[in-house]
N, C-alpha and C positions, 0 to 999 in steps of 0.2 A: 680929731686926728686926721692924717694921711687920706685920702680916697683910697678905693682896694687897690692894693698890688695882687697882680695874677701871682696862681702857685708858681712851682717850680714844674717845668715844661712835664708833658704828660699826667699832671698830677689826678684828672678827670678820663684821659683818653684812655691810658694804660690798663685798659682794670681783667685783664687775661689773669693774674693772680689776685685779685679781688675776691673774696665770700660773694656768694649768693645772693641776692635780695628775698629775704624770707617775708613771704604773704602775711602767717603765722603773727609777725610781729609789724604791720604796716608798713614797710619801709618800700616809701614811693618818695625819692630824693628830691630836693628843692633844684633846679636848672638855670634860672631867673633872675639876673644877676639885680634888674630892677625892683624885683621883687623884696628879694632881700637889703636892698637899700629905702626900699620905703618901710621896710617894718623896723630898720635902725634908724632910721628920722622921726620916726611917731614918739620915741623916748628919750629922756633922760638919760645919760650914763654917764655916772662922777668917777673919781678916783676911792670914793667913797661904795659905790654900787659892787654889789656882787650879781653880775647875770645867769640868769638858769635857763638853761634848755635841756628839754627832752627830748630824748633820741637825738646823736651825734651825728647817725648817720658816716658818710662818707666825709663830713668835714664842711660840706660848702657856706654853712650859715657859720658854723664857726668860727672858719677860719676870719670869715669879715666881720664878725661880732670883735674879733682880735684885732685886726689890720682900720678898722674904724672907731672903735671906741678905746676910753682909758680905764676901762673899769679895774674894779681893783682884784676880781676874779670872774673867770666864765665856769662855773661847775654846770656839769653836763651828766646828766644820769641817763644811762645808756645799759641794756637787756644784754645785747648780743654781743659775745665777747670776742667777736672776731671783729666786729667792728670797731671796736675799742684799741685792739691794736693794730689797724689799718691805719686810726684816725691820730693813733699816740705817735707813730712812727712816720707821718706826713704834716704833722705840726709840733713845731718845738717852743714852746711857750710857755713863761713860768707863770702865768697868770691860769694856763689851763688845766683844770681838774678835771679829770672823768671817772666817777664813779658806778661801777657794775652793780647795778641795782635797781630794780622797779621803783621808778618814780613812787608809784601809788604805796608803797612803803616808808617812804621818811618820814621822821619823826619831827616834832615839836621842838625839839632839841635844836637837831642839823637849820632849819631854820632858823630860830631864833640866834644861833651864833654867826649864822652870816647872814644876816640882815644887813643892813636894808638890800631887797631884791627886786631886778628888774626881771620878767622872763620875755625871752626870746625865743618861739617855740614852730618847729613843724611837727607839731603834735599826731603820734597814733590815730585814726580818725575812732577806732572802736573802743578807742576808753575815752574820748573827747570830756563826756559827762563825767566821770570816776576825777580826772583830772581837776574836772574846773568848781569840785565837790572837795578836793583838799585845796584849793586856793581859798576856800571858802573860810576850814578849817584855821587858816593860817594866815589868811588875810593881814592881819597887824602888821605883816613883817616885809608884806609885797609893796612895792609904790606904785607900780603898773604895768602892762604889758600887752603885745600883739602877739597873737599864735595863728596859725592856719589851722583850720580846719574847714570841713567839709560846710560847703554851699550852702545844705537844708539844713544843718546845725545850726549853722548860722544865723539863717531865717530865724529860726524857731529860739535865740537866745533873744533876740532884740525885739520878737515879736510882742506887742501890747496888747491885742487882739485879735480875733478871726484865727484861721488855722494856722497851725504849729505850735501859737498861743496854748500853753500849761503850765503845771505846777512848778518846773525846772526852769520856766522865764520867768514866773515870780521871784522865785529865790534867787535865782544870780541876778535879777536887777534889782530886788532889793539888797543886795551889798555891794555891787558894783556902778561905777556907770559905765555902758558897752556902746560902742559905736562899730557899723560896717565900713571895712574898706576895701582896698582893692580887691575883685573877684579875679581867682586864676584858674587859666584854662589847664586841660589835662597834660598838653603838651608840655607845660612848665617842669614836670617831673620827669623821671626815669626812674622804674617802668611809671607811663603814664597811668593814672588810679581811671575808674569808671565814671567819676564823677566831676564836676565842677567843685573848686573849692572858693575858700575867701578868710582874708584877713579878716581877725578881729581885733580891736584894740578893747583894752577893760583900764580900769581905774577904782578900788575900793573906795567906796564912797566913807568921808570922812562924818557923815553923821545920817545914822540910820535908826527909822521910823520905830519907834520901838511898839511890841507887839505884845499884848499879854498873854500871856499861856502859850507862850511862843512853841513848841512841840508840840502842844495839841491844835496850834492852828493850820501847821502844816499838813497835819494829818486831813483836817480838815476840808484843805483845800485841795488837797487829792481827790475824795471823794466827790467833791465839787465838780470836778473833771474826770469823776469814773467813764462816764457814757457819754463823750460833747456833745452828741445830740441831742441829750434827753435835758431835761428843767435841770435846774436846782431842785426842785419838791421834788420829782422823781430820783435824782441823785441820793438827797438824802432824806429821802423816808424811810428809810431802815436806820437809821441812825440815831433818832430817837433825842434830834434837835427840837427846840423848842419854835417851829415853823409859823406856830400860831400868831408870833410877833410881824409878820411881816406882810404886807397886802400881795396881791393875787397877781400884780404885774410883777414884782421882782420874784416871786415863786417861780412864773414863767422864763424867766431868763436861765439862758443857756451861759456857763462860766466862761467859753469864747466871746462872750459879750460883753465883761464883767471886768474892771479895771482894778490893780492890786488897789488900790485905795479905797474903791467902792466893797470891794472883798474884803477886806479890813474890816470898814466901815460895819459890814452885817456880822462880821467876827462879833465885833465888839460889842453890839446888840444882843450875840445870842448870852454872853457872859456878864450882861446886866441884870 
């Protein structure tokens, strides 16, 4: 479609009768007009696509989620209900829905009828995890998407090893493929956050390693990373694994060391 057209004059400046930016619920606004144009060229958007974003915020990703793409719906779940009718009454669009409702509550349903999903998201930074834990849930129904979130989150989704590397990068990259993109300064927002953020783009991966005793390996590999400093033997000698299978060098190893395939690999060892 179109490149953005600007709102209608003051639609940013004016905000004297604006709600508050509540801490409570993240709301640090997207500014960057670049920004948000690279996280709508990173996807896909048919006539077929329904986009999801969370938190609506003031409008700004929205509204060019509208003015740039043909999707065939932008549904927006959005907390705070004042900003819901700040955002209803400075965009008029029949493609746009916003639903008052905690993301981290939709069901199984709501997805599956409006499939197929791209999301589009400046994400909460303090449910980042809870979020990318029902994409996990629902995965079938996503095709792919970029979110913002926070710097060290970021790190630590794409991380394979060494520090940030844990149990939450094994699991979203075993059902995802995650890439880093652009990093945004604090300035990019209002109020600016305390931190450095960064795009992430994801992609559920269409064929995924299958794992046996899938629930108890996760557990598994929690405890692997109870103490990152400590062994594997000392992680889980209370555990009451069968350690004797394994020689004295990979006892030694630390799980920041440990790649999900090699982790696997001793998974499966201990369940032979």
């Amino acid at each position: 479609m179109s490149k953005r057209t600007p709102f209608k004059e003051n639609f940013f400046k004016n905000q004297r009768q604006e709600p508050r930016k509540k801490k409570e619920f993240g709301q640090h606004f997207l500014r960057k007009n670049s920004t948000v144009d690279n996280m709508i060229s990173a996807v896909k958007v048919t006539p077929e696509t329904t986009v999801l974003e969370i938190g609506c915020g003031d409008g700004f990703l929205t509204h060019a989620v509208l003015e740039q793409t043909r999707c065939k719906k932008l549904i927006c779940y959005e907390i705070d209900p004042e900003w819901i009718e700040v955002v209803r009454k400075k965009i008029s669009d029949p493609r746009l829905e916003i639903r008052h409702k905690n993301f981290l509550e939709i069901t199984h349903e709501e997805f599956q009828v409006e499939a197929p999903w791209v999301v589009l998201a400046n994400v909460p930074y303090q449910i980042t995890f809870p979020i990318f834990f029902t994409f996990v849930r629902h995965k079938q129904f996503i095709n792919e998407g970029v979110v913002m979130i926070q710097e060290e989150v970021a790190q630590k989704i794409v991380a394979k090893q060494g520090r940030g590397y844990n149990p939450t990068s094994l699991l979203l990259q075993h059902h995802f493929d995650v890439s880093l993109m652009e990093k945004v300064e604090p300035e990019a927002f209002t109020p600016p956050p305390k931190v450095h953020s960064r795009l992430l783009y994801f992609k559920p991966k269409t064929a995924v390693t299958p794992i046996p005793n899938e629930e108890a390996f996760w557990k598994f590999a929690k405890l692997c990373f109870a103490s990152p400093r400590r062994t594997l033997a000392n992680n889980l000698k209370q555990a009451h694994y069968a350690l004797e299978k394994f020689d004295e060098a990979t006892l030694k190893l630390r799980a920041q060391q440990i790649s999900f395939v090699e982790l696997l690999e001793i998974w499966q060892r201990l369940q032979s």
